[in-house]
C-alpha positions in Angstrom: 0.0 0.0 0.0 1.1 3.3 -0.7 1.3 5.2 2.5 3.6 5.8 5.5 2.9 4.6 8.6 3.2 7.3 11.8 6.8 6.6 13.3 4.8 6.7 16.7 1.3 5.5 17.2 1.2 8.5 20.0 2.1 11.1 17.9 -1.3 12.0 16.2 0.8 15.5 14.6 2.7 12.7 11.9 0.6 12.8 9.3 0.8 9.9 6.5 1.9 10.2 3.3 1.9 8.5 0.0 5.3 6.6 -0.2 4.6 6.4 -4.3 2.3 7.4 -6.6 -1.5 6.6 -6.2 -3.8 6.3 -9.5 -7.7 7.9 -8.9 -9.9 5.7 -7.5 -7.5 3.4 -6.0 -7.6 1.8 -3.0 -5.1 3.0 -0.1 -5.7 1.5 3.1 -8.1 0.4 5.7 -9.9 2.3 8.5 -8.8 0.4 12.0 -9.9 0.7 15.5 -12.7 -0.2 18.0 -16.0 -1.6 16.8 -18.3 -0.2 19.2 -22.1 0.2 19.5 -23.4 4.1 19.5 -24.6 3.3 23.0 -20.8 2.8 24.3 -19.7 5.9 22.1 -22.3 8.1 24.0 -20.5 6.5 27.5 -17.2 6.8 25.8 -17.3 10.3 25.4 -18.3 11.2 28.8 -15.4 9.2 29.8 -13.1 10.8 27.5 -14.1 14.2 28.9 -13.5 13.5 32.4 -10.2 12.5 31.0 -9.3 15.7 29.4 -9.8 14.5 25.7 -12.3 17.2 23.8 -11.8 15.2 20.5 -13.8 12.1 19.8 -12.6 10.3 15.9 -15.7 8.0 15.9 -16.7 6.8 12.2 -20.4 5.6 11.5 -19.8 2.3 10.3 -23.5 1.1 9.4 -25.5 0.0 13.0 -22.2 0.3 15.0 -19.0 3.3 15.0 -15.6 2.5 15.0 -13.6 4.5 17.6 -10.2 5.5 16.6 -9.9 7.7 19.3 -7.0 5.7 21.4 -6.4 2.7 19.1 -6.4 2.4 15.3 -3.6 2.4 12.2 -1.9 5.3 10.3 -5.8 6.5 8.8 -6.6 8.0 11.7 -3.8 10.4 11.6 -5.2 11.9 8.2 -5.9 15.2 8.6 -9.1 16.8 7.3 -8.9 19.1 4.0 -11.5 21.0 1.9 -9.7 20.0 -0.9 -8.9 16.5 0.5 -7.7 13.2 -2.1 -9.0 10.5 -0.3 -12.7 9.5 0.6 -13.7 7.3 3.0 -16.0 4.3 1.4 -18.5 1.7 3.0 -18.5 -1.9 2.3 -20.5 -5.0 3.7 -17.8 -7.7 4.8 -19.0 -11.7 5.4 -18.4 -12.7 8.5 -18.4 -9.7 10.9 -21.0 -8.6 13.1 -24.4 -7.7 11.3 -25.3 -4.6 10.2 -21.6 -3.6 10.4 -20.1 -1.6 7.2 -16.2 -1.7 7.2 -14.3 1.9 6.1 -11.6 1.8 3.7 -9.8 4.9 1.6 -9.5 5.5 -1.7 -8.0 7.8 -3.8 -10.7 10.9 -4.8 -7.7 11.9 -7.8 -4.1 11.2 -8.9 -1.9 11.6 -5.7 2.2 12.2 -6.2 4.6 10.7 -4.6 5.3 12.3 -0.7 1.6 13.7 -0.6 0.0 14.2 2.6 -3.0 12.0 2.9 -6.2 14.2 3.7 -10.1 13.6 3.9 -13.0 15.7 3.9 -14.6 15.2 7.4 -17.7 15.9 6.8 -19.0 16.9 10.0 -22.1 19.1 10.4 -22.1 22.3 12.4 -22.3 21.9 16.0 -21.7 25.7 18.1 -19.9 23.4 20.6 -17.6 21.4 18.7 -17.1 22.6 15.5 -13.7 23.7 14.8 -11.9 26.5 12.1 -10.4 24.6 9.3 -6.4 25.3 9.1 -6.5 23.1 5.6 -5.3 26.4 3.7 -5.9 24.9 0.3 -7.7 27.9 -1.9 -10.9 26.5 -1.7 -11.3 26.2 2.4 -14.7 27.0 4.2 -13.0 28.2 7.1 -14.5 25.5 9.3 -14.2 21.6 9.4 -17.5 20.6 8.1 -20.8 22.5 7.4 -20.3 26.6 8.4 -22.4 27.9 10.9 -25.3 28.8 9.4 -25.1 32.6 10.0 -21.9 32.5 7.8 -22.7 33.3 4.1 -20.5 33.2 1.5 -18.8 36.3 1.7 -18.4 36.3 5.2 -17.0 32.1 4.6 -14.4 33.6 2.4 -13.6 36.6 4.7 -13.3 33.6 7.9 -11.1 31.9 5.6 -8.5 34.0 4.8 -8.2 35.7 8.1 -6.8 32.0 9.4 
């Protein structure tokens, strides 16, 4: 697979990269962590912030979520971007728990060599979690996911350029 793995699974600020050149639409790697049920994600997070940790990287994965919060492989060091070159994809896998969907990446376009790997996150707008977006690509929102939804477009462009 073309991708480098983090040096340290602590280090959540190496970001992988493509160790060669990727072709569109090709598959990169896999999406690993905790299959949990959205019952134990809702207890997880109050756990997590007791514990100081204000980011949750849960991924809907059909009827259950996989957490990659603590545990997980290189993927869930990808950073977001609004002009990412991956996508996340859903498929049905035999012999896993039903109603499960496992998450694998794929290439959204022709990656080079040394690329940082990047994915749109996709979250909606929440007023307490929703972040700026740092991606700094031209076409950036200014916030990870849907803007709030008293930002129109030239206020989006005036939030992103002022990061």
């Amino acid at each position: 697979m073309d991708f480098v793995t983090p040096p340290s699974a602590q280090n959540a600020t190496t970001k992988p990269k493509s160790t060669g050149n990727i072709k569109k639409n090709e598959f990169i790697l896999p999406l690993h962590g905790e299959i949990i049920t959205k019952s134990e994600l809702e207890r997880r997070k109050e756990i997590y912030s007791k514990c100081g940790e204000n980011h949750l990287y849960p991924f809907q994965a059909g009827n259950y979520v996989i957490d990659t919060t603590r545990k997980g492989n290189s993927a869930r060091f990808a950073n977001h971007s609004c002009e990412p070159n991956l996508i996340a994809k859903r498929w049905i896998i035999n012999n896993r728990k039903k109603g499960f969907r496992a998450i694998g990446f794929v290439a959204l376009k022709n990656i080079a060599k040394n690329s940082e790997l990047t994915f749109d996150y996709g979250y909606d707008y929440n007023p307490k979690t929703s972040q700026r977006c740092l991606c700094g690509t031209k076409t950036c929102k200014g916030w990870i996911g849907t803007p709030p939804p008293d930002v129109g477009p030239a206020d989006e462009k005036k939030t992103s350029s002022s990061l």
